[in-house]
C-alpha positions as CSV (number, residue, x, y, z in Angstrom):
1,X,48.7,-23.0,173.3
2,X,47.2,-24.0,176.7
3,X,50.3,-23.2,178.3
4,X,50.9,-19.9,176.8
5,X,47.9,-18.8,178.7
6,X,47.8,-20.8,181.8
7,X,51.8,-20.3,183.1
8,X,54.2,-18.1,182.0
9,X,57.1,-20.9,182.1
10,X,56.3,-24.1,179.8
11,X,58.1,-26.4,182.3
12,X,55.9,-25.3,184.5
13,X,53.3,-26.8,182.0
14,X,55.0,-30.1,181.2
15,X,55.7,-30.8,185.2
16,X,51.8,-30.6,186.0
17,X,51.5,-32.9,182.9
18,X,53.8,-35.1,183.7
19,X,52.6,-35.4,187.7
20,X,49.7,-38.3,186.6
21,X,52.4,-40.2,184.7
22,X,54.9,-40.2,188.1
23,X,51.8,-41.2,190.3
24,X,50.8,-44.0,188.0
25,X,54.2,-45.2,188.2
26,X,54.8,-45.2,192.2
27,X,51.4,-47.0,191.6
28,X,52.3,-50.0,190.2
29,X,55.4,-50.5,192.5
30,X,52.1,-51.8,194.9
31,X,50.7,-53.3,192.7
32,X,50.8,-57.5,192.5
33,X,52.5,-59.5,189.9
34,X,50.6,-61.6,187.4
35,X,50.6,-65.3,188.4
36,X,51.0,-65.9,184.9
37,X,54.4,-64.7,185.0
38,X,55.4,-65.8,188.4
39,X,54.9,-69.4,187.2
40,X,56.8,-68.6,184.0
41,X,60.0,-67.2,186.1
42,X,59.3,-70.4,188.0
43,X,58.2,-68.7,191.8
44,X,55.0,-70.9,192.3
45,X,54.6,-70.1,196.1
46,X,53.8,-66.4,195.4
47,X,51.8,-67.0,191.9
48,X,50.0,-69.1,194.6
49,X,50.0,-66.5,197.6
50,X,48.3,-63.9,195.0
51,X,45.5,-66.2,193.8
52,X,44.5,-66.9,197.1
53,X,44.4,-63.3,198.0
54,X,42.5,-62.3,194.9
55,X,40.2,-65.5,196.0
56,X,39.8,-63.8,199.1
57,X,39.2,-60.7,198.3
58,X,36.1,-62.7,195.9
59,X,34.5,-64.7,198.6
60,X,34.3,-61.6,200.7
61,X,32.7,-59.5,197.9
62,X,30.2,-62.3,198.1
63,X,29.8,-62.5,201.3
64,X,31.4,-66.0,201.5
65,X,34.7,-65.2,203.7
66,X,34.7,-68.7,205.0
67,X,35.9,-70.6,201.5
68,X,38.7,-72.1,201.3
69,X,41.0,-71.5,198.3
70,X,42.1,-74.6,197.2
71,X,44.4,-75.5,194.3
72,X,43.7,-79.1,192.7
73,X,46.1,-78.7,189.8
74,X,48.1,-75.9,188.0
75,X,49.5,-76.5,184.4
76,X,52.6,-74.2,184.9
77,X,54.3,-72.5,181.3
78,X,57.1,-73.1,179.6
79,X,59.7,-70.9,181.6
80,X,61.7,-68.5,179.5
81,X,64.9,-69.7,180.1
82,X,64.0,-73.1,178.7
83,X,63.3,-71.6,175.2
84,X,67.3,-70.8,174.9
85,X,69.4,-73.7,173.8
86,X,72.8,-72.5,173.6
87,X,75.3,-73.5,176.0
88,X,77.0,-70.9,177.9
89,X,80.6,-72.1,177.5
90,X,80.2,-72.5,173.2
91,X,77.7,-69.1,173.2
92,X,79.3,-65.8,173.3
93,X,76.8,-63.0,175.4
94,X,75.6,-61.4,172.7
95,X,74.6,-64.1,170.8
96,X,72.7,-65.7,173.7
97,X,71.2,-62.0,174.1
98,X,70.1,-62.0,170.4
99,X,69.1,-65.5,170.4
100,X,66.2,-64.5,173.6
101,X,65.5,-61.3,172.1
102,X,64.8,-63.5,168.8
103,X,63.1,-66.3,170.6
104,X,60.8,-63.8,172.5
105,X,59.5,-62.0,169.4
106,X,59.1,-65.4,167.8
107,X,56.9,-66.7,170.7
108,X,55.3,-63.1,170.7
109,X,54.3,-63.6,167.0
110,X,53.0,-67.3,167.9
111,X,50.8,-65.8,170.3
112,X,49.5,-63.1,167.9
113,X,48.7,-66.0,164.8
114,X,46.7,-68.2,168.0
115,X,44.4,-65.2,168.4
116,X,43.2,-65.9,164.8
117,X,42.6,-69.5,165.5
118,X,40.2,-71.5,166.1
119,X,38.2,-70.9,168.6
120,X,38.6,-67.3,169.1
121,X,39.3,-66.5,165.4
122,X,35.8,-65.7,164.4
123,X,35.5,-63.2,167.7
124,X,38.9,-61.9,166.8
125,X,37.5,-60.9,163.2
126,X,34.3,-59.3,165.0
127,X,36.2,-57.1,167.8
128,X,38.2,-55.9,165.2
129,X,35.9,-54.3,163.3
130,X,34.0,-53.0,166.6
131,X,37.1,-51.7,167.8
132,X,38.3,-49.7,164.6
133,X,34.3,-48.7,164.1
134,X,34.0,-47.7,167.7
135,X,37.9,-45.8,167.8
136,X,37.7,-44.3,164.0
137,X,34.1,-42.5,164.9
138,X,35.0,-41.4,168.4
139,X,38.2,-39.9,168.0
140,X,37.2,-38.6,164.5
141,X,34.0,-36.6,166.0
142,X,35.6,-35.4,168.8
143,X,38.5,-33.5,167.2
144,X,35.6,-32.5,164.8
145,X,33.1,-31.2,167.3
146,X,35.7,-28.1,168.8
147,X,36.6,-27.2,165.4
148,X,32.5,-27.0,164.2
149,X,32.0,-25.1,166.9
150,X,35.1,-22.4,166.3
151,X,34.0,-22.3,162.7
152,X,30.0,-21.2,164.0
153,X,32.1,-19.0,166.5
154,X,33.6,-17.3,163.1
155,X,30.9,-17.1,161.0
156,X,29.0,-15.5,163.9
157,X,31.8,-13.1,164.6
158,X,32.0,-12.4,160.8
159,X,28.4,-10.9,160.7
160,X,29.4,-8.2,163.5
161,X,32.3,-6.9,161.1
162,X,32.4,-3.3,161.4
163,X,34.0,-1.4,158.2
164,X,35.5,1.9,157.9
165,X,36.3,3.2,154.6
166,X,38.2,6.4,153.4
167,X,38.0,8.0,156.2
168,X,40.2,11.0,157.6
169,X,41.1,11.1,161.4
170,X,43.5,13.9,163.1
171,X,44.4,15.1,166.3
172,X,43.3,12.0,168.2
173,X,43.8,10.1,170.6
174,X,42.2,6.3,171.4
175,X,42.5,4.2,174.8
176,X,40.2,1.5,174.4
177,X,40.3,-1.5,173.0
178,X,39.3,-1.9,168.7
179,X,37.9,-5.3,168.4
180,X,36.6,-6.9,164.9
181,X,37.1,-3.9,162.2
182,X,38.0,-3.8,159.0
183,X,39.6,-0.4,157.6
184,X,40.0,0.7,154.6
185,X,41.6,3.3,152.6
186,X,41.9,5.4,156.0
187,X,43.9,8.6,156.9
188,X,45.5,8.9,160.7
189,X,46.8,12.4,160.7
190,X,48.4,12.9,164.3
191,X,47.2,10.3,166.0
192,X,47.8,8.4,169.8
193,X,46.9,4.7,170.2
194,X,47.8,4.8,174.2
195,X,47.3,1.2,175.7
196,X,45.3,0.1,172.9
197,X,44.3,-3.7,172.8
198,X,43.3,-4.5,169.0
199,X,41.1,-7.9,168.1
200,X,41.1,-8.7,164.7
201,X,41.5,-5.5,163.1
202,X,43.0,-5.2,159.8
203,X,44.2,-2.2,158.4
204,X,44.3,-1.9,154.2
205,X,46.0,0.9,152.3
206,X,45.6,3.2,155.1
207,X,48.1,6.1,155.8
208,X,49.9,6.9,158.9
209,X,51.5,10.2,159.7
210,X,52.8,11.1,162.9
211,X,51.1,8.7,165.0
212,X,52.1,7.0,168.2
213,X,51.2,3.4,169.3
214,X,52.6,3.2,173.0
215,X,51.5,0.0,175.3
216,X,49.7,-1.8,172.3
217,X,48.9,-5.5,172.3
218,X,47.3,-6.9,169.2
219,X,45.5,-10.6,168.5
220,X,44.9,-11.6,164.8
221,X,45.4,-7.8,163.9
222,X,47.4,-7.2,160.6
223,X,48.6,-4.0,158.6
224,X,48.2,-4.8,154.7
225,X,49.9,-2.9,152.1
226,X,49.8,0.4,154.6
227,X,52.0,3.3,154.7
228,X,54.0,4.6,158.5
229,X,55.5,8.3,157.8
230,X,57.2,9.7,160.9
231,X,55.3,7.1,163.3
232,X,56.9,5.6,166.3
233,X,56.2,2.1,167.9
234,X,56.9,1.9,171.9
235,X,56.2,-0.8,173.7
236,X,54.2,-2.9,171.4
237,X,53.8,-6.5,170.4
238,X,53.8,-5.4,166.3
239,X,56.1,-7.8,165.0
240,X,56.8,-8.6,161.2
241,X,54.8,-10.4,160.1
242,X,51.9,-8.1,161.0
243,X,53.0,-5.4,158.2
244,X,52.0,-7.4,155.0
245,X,53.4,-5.1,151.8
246,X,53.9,-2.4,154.1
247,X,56.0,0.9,153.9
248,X,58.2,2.7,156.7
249,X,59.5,6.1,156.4
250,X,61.6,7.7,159.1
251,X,59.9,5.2,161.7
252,X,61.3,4.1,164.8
253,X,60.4,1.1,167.0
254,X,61.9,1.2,171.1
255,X,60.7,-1.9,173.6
256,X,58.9,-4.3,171.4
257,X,57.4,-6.6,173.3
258,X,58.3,-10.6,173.2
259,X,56.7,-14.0,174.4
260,X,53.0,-14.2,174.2
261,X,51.6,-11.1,175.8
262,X,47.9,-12.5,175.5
263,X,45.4,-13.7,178.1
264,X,42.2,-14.8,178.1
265,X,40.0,-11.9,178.3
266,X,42.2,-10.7,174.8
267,X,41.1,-13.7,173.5
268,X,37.7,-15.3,175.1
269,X,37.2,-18.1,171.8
270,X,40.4,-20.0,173.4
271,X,38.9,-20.6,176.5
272,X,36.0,-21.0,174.8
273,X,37.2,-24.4,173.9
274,X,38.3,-25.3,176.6
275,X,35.4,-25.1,178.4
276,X,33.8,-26.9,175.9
277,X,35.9,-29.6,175.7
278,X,35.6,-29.7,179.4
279,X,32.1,-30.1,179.1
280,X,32.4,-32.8,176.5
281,X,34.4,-35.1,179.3
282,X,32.7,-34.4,182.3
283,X,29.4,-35.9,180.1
284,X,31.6,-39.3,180.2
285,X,31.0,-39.6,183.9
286,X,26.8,-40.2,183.8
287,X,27.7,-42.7,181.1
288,X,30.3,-44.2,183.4
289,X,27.8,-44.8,186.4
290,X,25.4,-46.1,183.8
291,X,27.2,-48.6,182.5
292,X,28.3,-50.0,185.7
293,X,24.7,-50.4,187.0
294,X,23.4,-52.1,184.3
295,X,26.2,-53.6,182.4
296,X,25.9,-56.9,184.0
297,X,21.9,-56.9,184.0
298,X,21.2,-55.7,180.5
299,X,24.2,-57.5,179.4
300,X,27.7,-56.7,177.9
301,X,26.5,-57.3,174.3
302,X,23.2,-55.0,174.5
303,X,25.0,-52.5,176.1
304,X,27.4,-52.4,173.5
305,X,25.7,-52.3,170.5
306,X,23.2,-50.2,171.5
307,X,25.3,-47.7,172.6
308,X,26.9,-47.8,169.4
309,X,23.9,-47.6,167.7
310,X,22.5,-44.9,169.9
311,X,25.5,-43.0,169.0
312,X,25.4,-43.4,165.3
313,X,21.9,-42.6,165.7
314,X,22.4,-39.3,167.9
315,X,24.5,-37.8,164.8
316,X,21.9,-36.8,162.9
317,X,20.9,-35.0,165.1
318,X,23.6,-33.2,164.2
319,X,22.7,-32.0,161.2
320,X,20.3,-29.4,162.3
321,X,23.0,-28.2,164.5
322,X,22.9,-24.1,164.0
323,X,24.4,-22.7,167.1
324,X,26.8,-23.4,169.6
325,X,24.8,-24.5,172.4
326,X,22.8,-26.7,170.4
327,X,26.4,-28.4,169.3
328,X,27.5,-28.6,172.4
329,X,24.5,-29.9,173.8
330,X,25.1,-33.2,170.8
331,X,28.2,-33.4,171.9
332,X,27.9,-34.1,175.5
333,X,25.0,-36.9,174.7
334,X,26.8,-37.7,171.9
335,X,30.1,-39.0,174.5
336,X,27.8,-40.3,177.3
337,X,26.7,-43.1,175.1
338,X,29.7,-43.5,173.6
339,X,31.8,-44.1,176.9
340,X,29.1,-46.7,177.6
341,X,29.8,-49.1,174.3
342,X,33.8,-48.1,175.6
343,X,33.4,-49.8,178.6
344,X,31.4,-52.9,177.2
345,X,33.5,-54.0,174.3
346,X,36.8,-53.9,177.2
347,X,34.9,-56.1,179.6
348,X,33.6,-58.3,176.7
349,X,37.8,-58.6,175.0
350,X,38.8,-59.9,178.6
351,X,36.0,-62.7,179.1
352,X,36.0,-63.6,175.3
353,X,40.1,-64.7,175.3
354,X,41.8,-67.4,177.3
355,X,44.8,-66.7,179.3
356,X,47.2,-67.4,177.5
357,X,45.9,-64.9,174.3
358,X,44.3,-62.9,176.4
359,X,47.2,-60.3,177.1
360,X,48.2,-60.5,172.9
361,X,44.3,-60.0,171.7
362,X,43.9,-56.8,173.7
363,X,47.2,-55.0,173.3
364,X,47.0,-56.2,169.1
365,X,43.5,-54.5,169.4
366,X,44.3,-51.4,171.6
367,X,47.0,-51.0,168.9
368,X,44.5,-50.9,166.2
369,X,42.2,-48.6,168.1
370,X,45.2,-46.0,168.2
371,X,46.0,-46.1,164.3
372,X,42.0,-46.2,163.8
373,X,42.1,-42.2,166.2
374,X,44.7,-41.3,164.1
375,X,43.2,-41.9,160.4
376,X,39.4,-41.0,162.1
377,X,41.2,-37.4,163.3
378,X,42.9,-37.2,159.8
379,X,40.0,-37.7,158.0
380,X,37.3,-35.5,159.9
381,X,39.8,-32.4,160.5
382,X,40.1,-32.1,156.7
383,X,36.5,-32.2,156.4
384,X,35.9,-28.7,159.0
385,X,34.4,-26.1,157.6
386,X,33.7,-27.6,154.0
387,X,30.7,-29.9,154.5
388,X,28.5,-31.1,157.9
389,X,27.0,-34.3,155.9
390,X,30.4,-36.6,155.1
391,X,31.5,-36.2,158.7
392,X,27.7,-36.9,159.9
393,X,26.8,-39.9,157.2
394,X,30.6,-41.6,158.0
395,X,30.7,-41.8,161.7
396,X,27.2,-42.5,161.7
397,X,27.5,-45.5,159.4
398,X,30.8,-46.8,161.0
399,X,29.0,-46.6,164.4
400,X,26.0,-48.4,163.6
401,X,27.8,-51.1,161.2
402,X,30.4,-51.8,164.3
403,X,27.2,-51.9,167.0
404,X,25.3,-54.5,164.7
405,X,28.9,-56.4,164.2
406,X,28.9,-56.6,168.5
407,X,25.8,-57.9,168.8
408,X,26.8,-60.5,166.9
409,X,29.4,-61.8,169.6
410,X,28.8,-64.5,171.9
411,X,27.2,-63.3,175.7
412,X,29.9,-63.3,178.0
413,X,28.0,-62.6,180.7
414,X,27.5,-66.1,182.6
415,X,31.2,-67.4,181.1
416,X,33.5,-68.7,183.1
417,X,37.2,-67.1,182.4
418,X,39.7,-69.8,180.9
């Protein structure tokens, strides 16, 4: 939808989309190579160059520029190519292709079954219940949050209905814009609807006779079980599925109008969210800058869970939530502390896995934070607009059950990485 109002060409869309993806990849061709690898492809003079200049780059954050790095001993992998044991001249080249392919998933999978043994098993167990707790309430509130907010937007805008019923109109003509009516049982006799714009208007059983609608756009506006006798449409956006149970007689239609012919001034409750969800991520950034001040005072674990708790506890809150600035207002809060216990349980999934898991643990656990969004958005979208207490009791609960479960991980803070 966003690109039906911002550009009139959706490539337009997808190229300003894509734009972060292009940079992020010229990125990375700067980027260095992980040592780790370079010893496994066997180049041990540039695994070695980029340790010494990320122990540089250390000792002068410290102040210490004058340390020397020194290497006393470096326990180098097994390289790839000695995990394939088929000769070349009895091995045909797709065999030897499957055979890697099969050899790497293998070693992939031993890697995976080491992260659930001793001694990171127990942590393991711990960060993945504080990562589905943490991803499952997140993700779930925040697709739940716009959608609350549209449904107080309609229940607000339902009050203002205003109703017209059996009435006869002739000889007129309108200009302006008809915005949130409902008429029923209504005559038009002669009538001109010149540049009209209509908002969620719905016509019922209502008769037109000789009428003109010239220059018309419409949004959420729908003709049910009405009757057209000798009316012409020119230059309108009425398509079919606006005439529900409808009747034409000796009607003509010239220029209808196609593509989406609304903006936001038609339709204020879609940029509505925008803004609001533009609101909700721009309240990341003070819990950015907090949790970089104090992470490493406080401590990764307190931060952590008691971020998570301070979220779970902030959605009660929620409960007396009547209006729309009061939900956005829980909202922003609501993702400051959240981005907090983000950026805590990554620093503490680095420190708490040695090298060699380390890569395995967090992409298995990323992986689980993406199916935990997934059922979390499921789950809370069903629930808009039926009942405010299962969405508020569940992500509260899983928030505070998956902060108490962090604090129960070892302090990383003073560890040396393995």
């Amino acid at each position: 939808m966003g690109s039906a109002y911002q550009f009139h060409s959706w490539r337009v869309f997808v190229i300003v989309c894509a734009l972060p993806c292009v940079s992020s990849v010229v990125a990375l061709t700067f980027m260095p190579e992980s040592p780790r690898f370079l010893l496994e492809v066997g180049k041990h003079d540039e695994a070695w160059m980029i340790l010494k200049l990320i122990h540089d780059t250390n000792m002068r954050a410290r102040g210490q520029p004058e340390k020397v790095f020194t290497v006393n001993r470096i326990k180098t992998p097994k390289q790839i190519d000695e995990l394939i044991e088929i000769e070349s001249d009895t091995g045909t080249w797709y065999r030897r292709c499957f055979v890697r392919i099969r050899t790497e998933l293998y070693g992939i999978w031993l890697t995976f079954m080491r992260c659930f043994n001793y001694p990171v098993r127990e942590n393991t167990i711990k960060l993945t219940i504080v990562w589905f707790t943490l991803s499952f309430g997140y993700y779930g509130l925040s697709v739940w949050f716009p959608d609350v907010i549209k449904h107080l937007q309609s229940d607000e805008y339902a009050l203002l209905i205003r109703k017209v019923q059996k009435e006869r109109y002739a000889n007129f003509s309108i200009n302006f814009t008809m915005e949130n009516q409902i008429h029923t049982g209504v005559e038009y006799d002669n009538g001109r609807f010149l540049g009209v714009k209509f908002k969620s208007v719905t016509f019922k059983d209502s008769v037109f006779k000789a009428c003109t609608f010239e220059d018309v756009t419409s949004l959420n506006t729908y003709f049910k079980n009405c009757t057209f006798i000798n009316t012409v449409f020119d230059n309108t956006d009425f398509e079919s599925y606006k005439f529900i149970d409808s009747e034409f007689q000796n009607c003509s239609f010239f220029h209808n109008k196609t593509g989406c012919q609304i903006t936001f001034d038609d339709d204020y409750s879609a940029y509505w969210i925008y803004f609001v969800n533009f609101l909700g991520t721009l309240a990341v950034l003070p819990g950015n800058i907090v949790s970089a001040l104090l992470m490493d005072r406080i401590g990764r674990l307190t931060m952590l869970g008691g971020s998570m708790v301070l979220s779970g506890i902030s959605c009660f809150f929620l409960w007396f939530g009547t209006s729309e600035s009061m939900m956005i207002g829980m909202l922003c809060l609501y993702n400051g502390l959240t981005i907090s216990a983000w950026n805590s349980l990554d620093v503490v999934t680095v420190e708490l896995y040695p090298t060699d898991r380390r890569a395995t643990g967090f992409g298995f656990l990323n992986a689980l934070c993406k199916a935990a969004a997934v059922l979390g958005n499921l789950i809370f979208g069903s629930l808009v607009g039926i009942t405010k207490a299962i969405p508020i009791l569940l992500a509260s609960t899983v928030l505070v059950c998956g902060g108490l479960v962090g604090l129960r991980l070892p302090d990383t803070r003073t560890q040396v990485l393995m």
